[in-house]
C-alpha positions as CSV (number, residue, x, y, z in Angstrom):
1,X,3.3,-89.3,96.9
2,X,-0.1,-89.9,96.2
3,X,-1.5,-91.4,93.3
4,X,-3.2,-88.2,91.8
5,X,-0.1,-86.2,92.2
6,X,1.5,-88.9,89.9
7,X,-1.1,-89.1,87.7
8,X,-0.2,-85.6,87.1
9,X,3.2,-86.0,86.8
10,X,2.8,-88.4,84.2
11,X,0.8,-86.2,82.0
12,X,3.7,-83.6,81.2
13,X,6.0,-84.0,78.1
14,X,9.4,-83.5,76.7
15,X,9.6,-80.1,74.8
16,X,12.5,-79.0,73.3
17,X,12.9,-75.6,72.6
18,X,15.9,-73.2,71.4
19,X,16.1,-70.8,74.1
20,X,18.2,-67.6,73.4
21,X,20.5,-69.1,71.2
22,X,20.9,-72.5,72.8
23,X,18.9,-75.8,72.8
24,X,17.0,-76.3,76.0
25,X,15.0,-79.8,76.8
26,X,13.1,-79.6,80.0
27,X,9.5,-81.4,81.0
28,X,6.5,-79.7,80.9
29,X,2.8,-79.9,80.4
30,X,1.3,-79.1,77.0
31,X,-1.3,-76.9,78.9
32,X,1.3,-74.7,81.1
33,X,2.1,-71.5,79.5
34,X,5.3,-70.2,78.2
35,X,5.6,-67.7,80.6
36,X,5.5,-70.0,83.6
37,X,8.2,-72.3,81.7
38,X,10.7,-70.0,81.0
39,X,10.6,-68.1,84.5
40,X,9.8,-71.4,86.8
41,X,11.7,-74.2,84.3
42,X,14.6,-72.0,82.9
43,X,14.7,-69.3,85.5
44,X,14.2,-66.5,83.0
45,X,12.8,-63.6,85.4
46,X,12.8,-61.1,82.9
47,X,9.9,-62.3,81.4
48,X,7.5,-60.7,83.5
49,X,3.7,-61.6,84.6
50,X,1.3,-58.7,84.9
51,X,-2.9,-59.5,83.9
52,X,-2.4,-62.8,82.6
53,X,-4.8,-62.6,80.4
54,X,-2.8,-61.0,77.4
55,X,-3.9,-57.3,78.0
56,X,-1.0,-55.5,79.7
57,X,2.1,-56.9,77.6
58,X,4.3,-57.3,79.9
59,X,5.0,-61.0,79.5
60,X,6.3,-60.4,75.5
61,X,8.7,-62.3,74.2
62,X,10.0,-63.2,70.1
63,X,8.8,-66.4,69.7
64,X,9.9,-67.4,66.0
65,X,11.2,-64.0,65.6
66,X,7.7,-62.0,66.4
67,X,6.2,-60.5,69.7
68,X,4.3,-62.8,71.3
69,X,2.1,-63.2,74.6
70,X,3.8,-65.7,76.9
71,X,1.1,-65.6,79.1
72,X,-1.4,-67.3,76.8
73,X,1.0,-69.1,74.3
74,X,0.2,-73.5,75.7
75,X,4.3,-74.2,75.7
76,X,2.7,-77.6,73.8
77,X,2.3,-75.2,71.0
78,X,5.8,-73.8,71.0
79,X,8.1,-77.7,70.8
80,X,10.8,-76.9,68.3
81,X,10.3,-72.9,68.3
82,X,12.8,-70.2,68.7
83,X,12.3,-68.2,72.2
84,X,14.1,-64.8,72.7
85,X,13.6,-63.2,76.4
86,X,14.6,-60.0,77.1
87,X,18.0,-61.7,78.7
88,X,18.6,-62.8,74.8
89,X,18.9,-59.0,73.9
90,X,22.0,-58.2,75.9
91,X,24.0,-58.4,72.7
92,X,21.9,-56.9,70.1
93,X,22.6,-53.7,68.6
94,X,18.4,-52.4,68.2
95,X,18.1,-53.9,72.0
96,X,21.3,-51.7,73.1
97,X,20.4,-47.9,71.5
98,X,16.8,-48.7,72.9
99,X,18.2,-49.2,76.3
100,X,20.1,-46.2,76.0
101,X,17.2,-44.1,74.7
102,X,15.1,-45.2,77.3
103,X,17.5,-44.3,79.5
104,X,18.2,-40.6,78.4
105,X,14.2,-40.1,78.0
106,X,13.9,-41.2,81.1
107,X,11.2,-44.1,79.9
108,X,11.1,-46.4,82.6
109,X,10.2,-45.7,86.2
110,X,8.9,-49.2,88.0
111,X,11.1,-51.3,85.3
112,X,7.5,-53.8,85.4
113,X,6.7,-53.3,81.8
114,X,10.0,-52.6,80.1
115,X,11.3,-56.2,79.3
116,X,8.2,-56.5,76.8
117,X,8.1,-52.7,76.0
118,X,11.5,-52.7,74.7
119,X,10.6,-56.3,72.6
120,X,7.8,-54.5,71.2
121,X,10.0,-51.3,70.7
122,X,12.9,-53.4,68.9
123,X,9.6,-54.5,66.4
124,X,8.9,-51.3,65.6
125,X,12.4,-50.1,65.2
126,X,12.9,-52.9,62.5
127,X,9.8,-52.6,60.6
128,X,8.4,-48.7,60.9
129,X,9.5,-46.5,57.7
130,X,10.0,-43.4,59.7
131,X,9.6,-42.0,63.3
132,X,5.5,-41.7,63.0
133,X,4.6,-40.5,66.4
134,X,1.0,-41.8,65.8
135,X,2.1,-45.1,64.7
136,X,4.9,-45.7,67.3
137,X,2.0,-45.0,69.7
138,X,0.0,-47.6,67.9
139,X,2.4,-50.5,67.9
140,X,3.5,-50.1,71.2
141,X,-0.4,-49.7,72.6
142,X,-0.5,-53.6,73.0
143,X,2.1,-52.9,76.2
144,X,0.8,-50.9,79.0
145,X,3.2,-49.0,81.6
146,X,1.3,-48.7,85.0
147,X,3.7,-45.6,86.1
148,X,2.2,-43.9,82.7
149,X,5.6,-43.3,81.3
150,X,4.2,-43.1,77.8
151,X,5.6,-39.8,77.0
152,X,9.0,-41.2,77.5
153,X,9.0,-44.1,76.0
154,X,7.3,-42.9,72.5
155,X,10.3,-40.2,72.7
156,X,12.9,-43.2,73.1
157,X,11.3,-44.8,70.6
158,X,11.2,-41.9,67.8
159,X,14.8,-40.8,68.8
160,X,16.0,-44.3,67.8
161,X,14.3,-45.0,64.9
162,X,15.1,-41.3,63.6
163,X,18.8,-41.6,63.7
164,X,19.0,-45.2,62.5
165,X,17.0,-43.8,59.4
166,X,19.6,-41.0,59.5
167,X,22.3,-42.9,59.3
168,X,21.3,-44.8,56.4
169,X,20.0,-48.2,58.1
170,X,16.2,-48.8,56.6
171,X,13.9,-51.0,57.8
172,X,14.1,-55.2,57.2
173,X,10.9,-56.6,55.5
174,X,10.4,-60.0,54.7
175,X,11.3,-63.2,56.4
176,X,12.3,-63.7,59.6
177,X,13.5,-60.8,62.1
178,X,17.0,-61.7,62.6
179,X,19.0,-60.7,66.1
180,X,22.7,-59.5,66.8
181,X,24.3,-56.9,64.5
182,X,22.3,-54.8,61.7
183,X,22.0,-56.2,58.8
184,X,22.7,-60.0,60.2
185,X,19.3,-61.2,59.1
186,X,15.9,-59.2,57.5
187,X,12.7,-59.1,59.6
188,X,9.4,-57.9,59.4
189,X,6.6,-57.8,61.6
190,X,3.5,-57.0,63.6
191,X,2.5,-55.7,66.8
192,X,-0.4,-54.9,69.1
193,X,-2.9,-52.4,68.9
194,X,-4.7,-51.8,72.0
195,X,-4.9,-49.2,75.2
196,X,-5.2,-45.8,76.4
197,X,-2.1,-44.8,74.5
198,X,-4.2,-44.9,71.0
199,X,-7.0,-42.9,70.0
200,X,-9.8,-44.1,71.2
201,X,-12.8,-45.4,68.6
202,X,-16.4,-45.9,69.3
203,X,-16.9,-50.2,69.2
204,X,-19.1,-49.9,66.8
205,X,-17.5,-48.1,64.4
206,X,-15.1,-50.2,61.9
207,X,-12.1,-48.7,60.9
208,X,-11.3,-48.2,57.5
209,X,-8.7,-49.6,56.2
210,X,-7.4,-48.6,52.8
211,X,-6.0,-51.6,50.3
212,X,-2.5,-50.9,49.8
213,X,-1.2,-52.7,46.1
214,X,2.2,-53.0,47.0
215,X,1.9,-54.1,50.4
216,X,4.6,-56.4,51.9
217,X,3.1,-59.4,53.6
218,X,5.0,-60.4,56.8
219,X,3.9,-64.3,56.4
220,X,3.3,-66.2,53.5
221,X,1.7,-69.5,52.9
222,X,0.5,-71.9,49.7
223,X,-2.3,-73.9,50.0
224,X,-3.5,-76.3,47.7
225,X,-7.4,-77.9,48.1
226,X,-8.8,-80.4,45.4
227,X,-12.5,-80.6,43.9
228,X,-14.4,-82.7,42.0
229,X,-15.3,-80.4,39.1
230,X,-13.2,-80.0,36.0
231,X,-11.6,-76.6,36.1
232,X,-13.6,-74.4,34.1
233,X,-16.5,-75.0,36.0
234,X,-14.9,-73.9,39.4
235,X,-13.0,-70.8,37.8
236,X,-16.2,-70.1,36.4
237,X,-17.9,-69.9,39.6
238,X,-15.0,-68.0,41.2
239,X,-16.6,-65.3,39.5
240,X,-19.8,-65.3,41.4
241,X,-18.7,-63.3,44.4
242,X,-22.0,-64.7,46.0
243,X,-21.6,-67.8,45.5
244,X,-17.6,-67.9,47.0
245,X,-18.8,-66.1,49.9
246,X,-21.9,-68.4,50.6
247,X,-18.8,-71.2,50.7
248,X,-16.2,-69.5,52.8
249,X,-16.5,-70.3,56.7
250,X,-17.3,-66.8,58.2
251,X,-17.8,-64.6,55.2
252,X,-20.7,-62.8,54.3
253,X,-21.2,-59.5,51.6
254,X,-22.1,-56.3,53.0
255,X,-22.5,-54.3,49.8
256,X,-23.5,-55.2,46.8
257,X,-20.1,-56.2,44.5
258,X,-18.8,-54.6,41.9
259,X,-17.3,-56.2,39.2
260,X,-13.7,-55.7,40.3
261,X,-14.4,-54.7,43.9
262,X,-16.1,-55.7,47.3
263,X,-17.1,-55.0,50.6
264,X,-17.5,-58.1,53.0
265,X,-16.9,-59.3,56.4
266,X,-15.3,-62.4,58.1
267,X,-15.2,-63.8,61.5
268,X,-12.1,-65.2,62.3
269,X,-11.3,-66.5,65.8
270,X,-7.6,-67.7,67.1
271,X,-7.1,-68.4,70.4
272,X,-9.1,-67.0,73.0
273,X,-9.7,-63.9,70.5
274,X,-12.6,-63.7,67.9
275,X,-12.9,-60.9,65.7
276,X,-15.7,-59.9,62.8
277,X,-13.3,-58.3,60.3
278,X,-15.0,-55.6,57.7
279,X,-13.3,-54.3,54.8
280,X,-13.0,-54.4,51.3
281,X,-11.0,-56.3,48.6
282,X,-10.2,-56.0,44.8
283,X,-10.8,-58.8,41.9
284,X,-8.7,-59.4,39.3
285,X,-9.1,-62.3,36.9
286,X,-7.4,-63.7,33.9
287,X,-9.8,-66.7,32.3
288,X,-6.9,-67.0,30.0
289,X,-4.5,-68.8,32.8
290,X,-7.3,-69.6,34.9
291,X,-5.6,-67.6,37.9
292,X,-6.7,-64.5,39.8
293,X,-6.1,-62.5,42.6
294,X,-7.8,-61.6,45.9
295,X,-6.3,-57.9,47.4
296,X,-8.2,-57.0,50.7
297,X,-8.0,-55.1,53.8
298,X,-10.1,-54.6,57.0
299,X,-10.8,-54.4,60.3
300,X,-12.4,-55.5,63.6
301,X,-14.6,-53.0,65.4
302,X,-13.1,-50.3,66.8
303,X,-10.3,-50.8,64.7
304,X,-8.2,-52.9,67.5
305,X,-7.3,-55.8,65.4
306,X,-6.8,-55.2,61.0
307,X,-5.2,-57.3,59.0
308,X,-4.2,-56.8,54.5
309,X,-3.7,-59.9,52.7
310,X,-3.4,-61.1,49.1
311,X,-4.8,-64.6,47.4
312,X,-3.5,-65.3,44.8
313,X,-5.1,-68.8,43.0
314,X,-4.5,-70.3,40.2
315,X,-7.5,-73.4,38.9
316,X,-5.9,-76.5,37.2
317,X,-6.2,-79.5,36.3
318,X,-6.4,-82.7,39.0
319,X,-5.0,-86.0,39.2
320,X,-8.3,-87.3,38.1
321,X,-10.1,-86.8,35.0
322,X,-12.6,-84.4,35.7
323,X,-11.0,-83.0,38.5
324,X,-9.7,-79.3,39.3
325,X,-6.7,-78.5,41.7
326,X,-7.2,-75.1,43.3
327,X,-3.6,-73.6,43.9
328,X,-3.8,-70.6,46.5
329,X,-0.7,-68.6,47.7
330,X,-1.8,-66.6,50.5
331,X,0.4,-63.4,52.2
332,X,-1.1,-61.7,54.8
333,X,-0.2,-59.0,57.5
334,X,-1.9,-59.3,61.0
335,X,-2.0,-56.2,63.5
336,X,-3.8,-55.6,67.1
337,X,-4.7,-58.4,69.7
338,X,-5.0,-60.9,66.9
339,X,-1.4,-61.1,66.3
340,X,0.1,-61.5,70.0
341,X,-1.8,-65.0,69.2
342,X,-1.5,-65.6,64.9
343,X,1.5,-67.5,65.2
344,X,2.1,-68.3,62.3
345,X,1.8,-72.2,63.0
346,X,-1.5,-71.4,64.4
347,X,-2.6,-69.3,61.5
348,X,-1.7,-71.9,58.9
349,X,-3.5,-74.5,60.9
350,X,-6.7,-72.2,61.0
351,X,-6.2,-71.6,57.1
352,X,-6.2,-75.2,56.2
353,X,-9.4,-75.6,58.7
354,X,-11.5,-73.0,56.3
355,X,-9.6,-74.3,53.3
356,X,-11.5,-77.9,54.2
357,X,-14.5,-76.5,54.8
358,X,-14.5,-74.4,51.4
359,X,-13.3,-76.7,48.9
360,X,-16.5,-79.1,50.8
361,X,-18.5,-76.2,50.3
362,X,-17.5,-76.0,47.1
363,X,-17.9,-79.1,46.0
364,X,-21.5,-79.1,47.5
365,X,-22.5,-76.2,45.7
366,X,-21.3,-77.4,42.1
367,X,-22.9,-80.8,42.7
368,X,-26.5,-78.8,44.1
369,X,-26.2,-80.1,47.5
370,X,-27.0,-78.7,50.7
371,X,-23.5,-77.3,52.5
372,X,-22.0,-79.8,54.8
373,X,-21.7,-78.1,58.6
374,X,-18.4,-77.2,59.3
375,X,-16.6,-78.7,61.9
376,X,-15.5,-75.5,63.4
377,X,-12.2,-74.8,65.1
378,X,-11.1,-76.8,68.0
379,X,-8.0,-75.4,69.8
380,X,-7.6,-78.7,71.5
381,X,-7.5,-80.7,68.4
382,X,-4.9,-78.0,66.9
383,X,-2.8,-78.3,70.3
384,X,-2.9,-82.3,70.0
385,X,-2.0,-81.8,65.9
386,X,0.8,-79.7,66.8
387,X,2.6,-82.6,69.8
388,X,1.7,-85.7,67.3
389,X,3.7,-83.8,64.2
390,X,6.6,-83.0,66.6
391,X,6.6,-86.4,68.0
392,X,6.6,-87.6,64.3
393,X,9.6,-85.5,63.5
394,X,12.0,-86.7,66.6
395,X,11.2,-90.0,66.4
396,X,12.0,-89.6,62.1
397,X,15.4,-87.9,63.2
398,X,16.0,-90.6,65.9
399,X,15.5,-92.5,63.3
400,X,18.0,-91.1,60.4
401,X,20.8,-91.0,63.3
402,X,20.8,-94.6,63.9
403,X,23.4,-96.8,62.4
């Protein structure tokens, strides 16, 4: 063997994954995607490999409970996740009327796209109120079907969803989409929304995307960043909307702000996807408890990625004198090509990146100084975060199992 070959040998890791129910350990290098582990390492064939590049679907799997691209997903990212294939559906109830639906509406042809088709199906089964023709259509555009079986499969789809509803079973919000028998665990989730199976919308015209109070965030997250500035001065410029968004990474106003609403945008990139998001959000305020709350909602052009989310903060004092803790609790809900990559992992790591580079900001801007340059997102860096805190957790259990 030559000594390149083992220089590459050494370079691949332990990851230790729950496959399907059961604990699987295999080696495996942090760059080699999840697809090509679970087919080549654990002899999953069902997860299929179509464009490779995230486009066509066909490589979907639950990863932590929500579609994902195993195509693109680094397995280096994924050490400690739950991983469902298609084969992990032979048991579950949603998984079994789907297969029978697509059966009777004779929804599959080639078989190619199914595996992730009926993933992305069993999503929207859990999570759509009703049998919306336009939205089934919508959450299943992320998954393309080369024989063109649409037709079928958005019948299968409906028919299912229309007599669960029927029979009294609603659909699971919040936490994390459970498997097996209804009503084993709650779920909620996202899914793609891309391809010739949506209405098509001119690139350079944003969707609007209406703010919804009562929304229900699928992923939730608290955040908690620390400036130098007693508290009254920060809550007091939280209510310069200029001034926030001349400190948040990516944002930028463009309308001119009302005094409980306003229309912005902000870049946001995960993965190998960027997107310019543009919507609008509503202000609320109480100077009282020093707290507030951020409602927004928007999308990317052409409307193939959107997202809603809430902020709420709350401004208080630090640990030292003259010091202000902002407290943010952040919900948000991710739809299109963003989310076959927004893990939610990922997306916290990308919030506390921007949460850095805002409370610096910040703290710049109370003080009068120039803006520091922000360091910007490096996957790499996230990637080598991500193997470091695993490692950190195994060798802390190791640890606590020793006599």
């Amino acid at each position: 063997m030559s000594a390149a070959s083992t220089a590459r040998r050494d370079t691949s890791l332990s990851l230790e994954l729950m496959v399907n129910g059961r604990a699987r350990s295999l080696r495996a290098e942090p760059r080699t995607h999840l697809a090509d582990v679970l087919r080549d390492g654990l002899d999953l064939t069902g997860t299929h490999l179509g464009c490779e590049h995230g486009v066509c679907g066909a490589c979907t799997v639950l990863l932590d409970g929500e579609p994902a691209r195993a195509c693109l997903t680094f397995s280096g990212a994924c050490a400690g996740a739950e991983v469902t294939t298609i084969e992990g559906l032979d048991d579950d109830a949603i998984a079994a009327e789907l297969r029978a639906a697509f059966n009777r509406e004779h929804a599959l042809q080639c078989g190619y796209c199914t595996p992730g088709m009926l993933i992305a199906a069993r999503d929207l089964v859990l999570r759509l109120p009703e049998a919306d023709e336009r939205r089934i259509r919508a959450g299943l555009s992320g998954n393309l079907c080369r024989c063109t079986g649409y037709v079928g499969i958005v019948r299968a789809v409906r028919g299912v969803i229309a007599e669960r509803r029927a029979r009294g079973i609603g659909p699971t919000t919040g936490g994390h989409r459970g498997l097996g028998p209804v009503g084993a665990r709650d779920g909620h989730g996202v899914a793609a929304i891309r391809s010739p199976v949506a209405h098509a919308r001119p690139v350079s015209e944003p969707q609007v995307v209406q703010v919804v109070e009562d929304f229900e965030a699928a992923h939730r997250f608290e955040q908690i960043v620390t400036v130098a500035h007693p508290p009254e001065t920060v809550f007091a410029l939280f209510g310069n909307v200029e001034a926030v968004a001349a400190c948040l990474p990516g944002a930028a106003l463009t309308g001119q702000p009302a005094p409980d609403t306003v229309e912005g945008a902000l870049e946001v990139r995960i993965g190998p996807i960027a997107a310019r998001f543009r919507g609008r959000a509503r202000l609320t305020r109480d100077a009282e408890t020093l707290t507030g709350r951020i409602l927004g909602a928007g999308s990317d052009a052409g409307g193939r990625s959107a997202t809603q989310g809430e902020i709420r903060y709350r401004v208080e004092p630090g640990a030292a004198p003259g010091t202000a803790r902002i407290v943010l609790a952040v919900g948000y809900t991710l739809k299109g090509p963003l989310a076959q990559f927004g893990r939610p992992g990922l997306v916290r790591d990308l919030a506390g990146r921007i949460g850095a580079d805002f409370a610096a900001n910040l703290g710049a801007h109370l003080s009068g100084a120039p803006a520091p340059a922000p360091a910007g997102l490096n996957p790499l860096r996230l990637l080598v975060k991500m193997l470091t805190a695993s490692l950190r957790r195994r060798l802390a259990a190791s640890g606590a199992r020793r006599p």
